[in-house]
N, C-alpha and C positions, 0 to 999 in steps of 0.2 A: 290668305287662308291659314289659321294657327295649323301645327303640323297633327297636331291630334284629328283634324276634320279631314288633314290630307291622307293621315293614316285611315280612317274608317271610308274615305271616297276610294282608295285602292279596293272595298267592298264591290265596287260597279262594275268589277271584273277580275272578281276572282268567284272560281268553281271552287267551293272547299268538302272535302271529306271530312267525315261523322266517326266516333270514337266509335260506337257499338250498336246495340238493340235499341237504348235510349240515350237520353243525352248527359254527356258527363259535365262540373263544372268549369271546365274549361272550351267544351262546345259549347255552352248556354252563353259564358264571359263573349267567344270570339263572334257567336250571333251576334249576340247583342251589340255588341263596340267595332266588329269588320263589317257586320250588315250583307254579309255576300248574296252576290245576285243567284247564287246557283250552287244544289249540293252534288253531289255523285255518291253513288250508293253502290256500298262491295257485298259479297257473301258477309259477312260482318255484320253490318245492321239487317240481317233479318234472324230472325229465332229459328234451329234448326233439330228435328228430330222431333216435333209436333207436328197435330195436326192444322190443316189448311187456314182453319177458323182462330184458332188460336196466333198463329205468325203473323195472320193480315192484320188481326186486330192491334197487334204489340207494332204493327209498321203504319196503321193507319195514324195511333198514338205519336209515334216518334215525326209522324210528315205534318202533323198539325202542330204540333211542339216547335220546330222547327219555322214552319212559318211565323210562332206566337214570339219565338226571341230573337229572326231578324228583322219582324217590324214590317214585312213588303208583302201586299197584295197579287204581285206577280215574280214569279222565280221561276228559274232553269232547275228543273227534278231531273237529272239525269242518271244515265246508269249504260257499263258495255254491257252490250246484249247483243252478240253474233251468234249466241245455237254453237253446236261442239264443245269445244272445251272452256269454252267466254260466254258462261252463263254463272250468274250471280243467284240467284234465286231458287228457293226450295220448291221442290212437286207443291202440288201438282201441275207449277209453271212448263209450259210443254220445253221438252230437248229435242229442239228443231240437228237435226245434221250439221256438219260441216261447211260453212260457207259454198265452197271447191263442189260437195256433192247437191245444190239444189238445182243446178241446171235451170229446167225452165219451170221451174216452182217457185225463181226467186220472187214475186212478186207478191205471188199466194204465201207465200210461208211471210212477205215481211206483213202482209196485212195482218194477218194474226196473230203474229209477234206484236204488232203494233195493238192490236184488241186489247194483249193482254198485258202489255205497259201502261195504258191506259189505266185500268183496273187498278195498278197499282201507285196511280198518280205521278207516274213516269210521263215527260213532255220532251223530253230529247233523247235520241238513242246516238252513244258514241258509234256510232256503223252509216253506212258499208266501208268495208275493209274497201279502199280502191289499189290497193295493191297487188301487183302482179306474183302469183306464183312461178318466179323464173329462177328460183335459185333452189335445188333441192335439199340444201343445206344448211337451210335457212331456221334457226332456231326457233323464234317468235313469232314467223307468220303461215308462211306453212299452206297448211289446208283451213286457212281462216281467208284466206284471197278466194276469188269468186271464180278465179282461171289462170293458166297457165300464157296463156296469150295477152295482147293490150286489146284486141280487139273482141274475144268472149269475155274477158274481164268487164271492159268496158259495157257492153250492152246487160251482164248481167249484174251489174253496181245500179245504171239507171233503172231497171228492171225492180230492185230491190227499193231503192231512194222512194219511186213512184206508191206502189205500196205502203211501205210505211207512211207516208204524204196522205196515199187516197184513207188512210185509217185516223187521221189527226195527229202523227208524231213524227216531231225534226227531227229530219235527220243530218247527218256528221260525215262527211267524205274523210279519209285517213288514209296511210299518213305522209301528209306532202311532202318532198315531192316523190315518194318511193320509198316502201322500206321490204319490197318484195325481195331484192337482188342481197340482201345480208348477208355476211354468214354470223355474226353478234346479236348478241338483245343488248337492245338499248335499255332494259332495265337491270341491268349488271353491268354496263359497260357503252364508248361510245363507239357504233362501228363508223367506218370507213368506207366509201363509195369512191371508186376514182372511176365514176362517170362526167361524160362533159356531157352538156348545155344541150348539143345533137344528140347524143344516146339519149338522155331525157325523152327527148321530143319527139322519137323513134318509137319508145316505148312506157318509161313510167308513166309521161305525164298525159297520153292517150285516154286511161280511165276518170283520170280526174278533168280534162277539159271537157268530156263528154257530160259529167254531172253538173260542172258549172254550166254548159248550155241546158243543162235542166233545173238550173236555179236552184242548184244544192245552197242553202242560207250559211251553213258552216266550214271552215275547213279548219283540218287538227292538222299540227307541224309534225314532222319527225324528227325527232333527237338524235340525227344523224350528218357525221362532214362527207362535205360533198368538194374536197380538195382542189378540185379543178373550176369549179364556179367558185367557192369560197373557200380558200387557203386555213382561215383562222376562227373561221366560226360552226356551228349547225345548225344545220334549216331553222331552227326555232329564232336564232337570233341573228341571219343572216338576211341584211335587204337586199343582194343580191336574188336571194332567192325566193325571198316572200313578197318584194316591191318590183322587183322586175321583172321574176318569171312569172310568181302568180299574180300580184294588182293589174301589171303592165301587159305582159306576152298577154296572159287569158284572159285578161278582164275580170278576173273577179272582184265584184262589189260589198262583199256579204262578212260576214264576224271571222276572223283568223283565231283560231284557239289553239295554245300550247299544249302538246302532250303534257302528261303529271310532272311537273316540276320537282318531284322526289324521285324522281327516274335516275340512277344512278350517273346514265350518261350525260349529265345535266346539273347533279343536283347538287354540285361542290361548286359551280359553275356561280350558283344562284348564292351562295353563302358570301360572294365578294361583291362590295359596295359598286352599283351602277349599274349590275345585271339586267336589273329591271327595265331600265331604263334602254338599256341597247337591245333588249326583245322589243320594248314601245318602238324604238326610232326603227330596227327593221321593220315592222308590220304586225305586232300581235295586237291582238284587242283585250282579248281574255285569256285566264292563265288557270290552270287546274293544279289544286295545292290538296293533295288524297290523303296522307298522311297514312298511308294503306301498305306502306314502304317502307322497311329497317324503322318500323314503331317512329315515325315521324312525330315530332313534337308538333303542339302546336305554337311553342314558342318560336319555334321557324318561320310561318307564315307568317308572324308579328311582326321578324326582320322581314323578311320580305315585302312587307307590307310600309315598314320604317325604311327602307332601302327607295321607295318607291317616290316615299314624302322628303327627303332626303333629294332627291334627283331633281323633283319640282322646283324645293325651294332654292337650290342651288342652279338650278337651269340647266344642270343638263339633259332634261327632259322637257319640252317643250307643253303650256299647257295646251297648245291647239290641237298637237297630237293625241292628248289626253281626250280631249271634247269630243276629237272626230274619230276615238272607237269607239269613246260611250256611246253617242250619237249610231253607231253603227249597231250596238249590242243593244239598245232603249229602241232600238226599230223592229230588231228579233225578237225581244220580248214580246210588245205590242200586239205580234202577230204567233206566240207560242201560246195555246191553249194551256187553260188552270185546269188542275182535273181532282177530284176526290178519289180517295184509296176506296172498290167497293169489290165486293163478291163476285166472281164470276160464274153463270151458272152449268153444271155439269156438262152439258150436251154441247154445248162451246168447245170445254176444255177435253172431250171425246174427240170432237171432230177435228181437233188440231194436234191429237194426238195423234190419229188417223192417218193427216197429212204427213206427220213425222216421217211413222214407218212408210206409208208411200215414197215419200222422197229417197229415203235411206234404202227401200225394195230396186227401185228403179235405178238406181246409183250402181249395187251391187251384181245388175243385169245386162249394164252399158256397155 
């Protein structure tokens, strides 16, 4: 395969981020020539400080635009949307609570949540957070976990999963295999976990085997070393922990997806020839390039994407591995719903405002 096809096939898995409101000509160039299977969308591409009518319409623009210059009938529209402080989207998108404060409304709050991603032609939601709230020091996760235990985390992740599921939007278990126990973000920095294999098994990896028994289709890595299972790598790029605890110990079957590859902890990592290549051989399938981070270029993705055809043609990437994540990620497709950006109508977006304050009344009552 000339390397130019290998560079545009690295498209079949890669999540890529959007310059703005509309498309710049270097988003139009990297549709067109990376073809990616899937965008993600930040506060950034939507218009803010109009009214309702006016934003959808400028988003409904930019999500056909997008389909018109990667060429593909079916894409991954995604977007984080956990309610609290991990909401993208201008009013009158409801601001559901705090992950931590929905209690037994997770289900009810993801359906609607899910209604109204729908609406906006949104097909995958990066959530539930399945990370434990077990470290109060925790910079980055915090009250975005669903619980303080593995056990109410756990039933209120599936709780949530199911939901968004019964409304027609994928959902995303995160971030493997734990990033509740931090005290760093991984997007300034790489933290350090000196848990072993048992402590896992004890507790982080509790929420997330309970979601693979509910046939959660994605899981996101965490950009985080986990010293004692793997000395020299992080979850993202380590087969100890992507091939042996998650394909092997839990059986998951389903798309492995990279947190954003411009994640600080990570993203110098990604700049050195064969990177790509040791996420494929530990276990990723698909890789998110947001560019939503220190003004990411797009000429980054390019290496990344030349790093990638690069590895093929040199072999140190194998093409079977390559086939058997497409193969993995062309099965999720298949089964992600298309959807059109449309209006939703008032008494909807009352009633889930409704639930907001309910959840957030009952939280502050507990």
């Amino acid at each position: 395969m000339p390397v130019s096809q290998q560079i545009e096939s690295f498209g079949n898995h890669l999540i890529l981020g959007i310059s703005g409101t509309t498309l710049s000509d270097e988003d139009k160039r990297a549709l067109s020539e990376l073809k990616p299977v899937g965008v993600i969308f930040f506060g950034k591409n939507f218009l803010d400080g109009v009214p309702y009518e006016v934003w959808l319409e400028s988003f409904r623009d930019l999500h056909h635009q997008i389909r018109e210059y990667a060429g593909r009938e079916s894409m991954f529209f995604t977007l984080d949307h956990e309610g609290g402080r991990v909401v993208r989207t201008p009013l009158p998108i409801t601001r559901f609570p705090h992950a931590i404060l929905l209690r037994s409304h997770s289900r009810e709050v993801a359906k609607a949540t899910g209604r109204e991603l729908k609406s906006l032609g949104i097909n995958i939601s990066w959530s539930p957070v399945a990370d434990i709230y077990s470290n109060p020091q925790n910079p980055i996760i915090g009250f975005r976990a669903f619980g303080s235990t593995p056990e109410t985390t756990a039933k209120a992740v599936c709780e949530y999963y199911k939901g968004l599921k019964a409304s027609g939007i994928v959902g995303s278990a995160k971030h493997f295999p734990g990033h509740g126990d931090t005290s760093k973000d991984s997007h300034v920095e790489l933290p350090i976990l000196n848990l072993s294999i048992e402590d896992l098994r004890v507790r982080e990896l509790i929420p997330f085997k309970a979601l693979i028994e509910a046939q959660i289709p994605i899981m996101m890595t965490a950009h985080i070393l986990f010293p004692k299972i793997d000395p020299d790598w992080p979850a993202t790029l380590s087969p100890a922990i992507l091939k042996t605890i998650l394909r092997e110990e839990l059986g998951f079957g389903g798309v492995v997806v990279s947190d954003d590859l411009d994640m600080k902890a990570v993203s110098d990592m990604f700049t050195q020839q064969g990177t790509v290549a040791r996420a494929f051989n530990a276990g990723c399938d698909l890789f998110i390039v947001s560019r939503n981070i220190h003004s990411s270029s797009m000429e980054r993705t390019y290496k990344i994407a030349e790093d990638f055809a690069t590895a093929l043609s040199q072999g140190s990437l194998a093409t079977f591995v390559v086939e058997a994540a497409r193969a993995r990620i062309e099965k999720l497709l298949a089964i992600t719903p298309q959807y059109d950006v449309k209006t939703l109508d008032k008494d909807t977006l009352l009633q889930h405002a409704q639930l907001a304050i309910a959840c957030a009344f009952e939280a502050s009552y507990s």
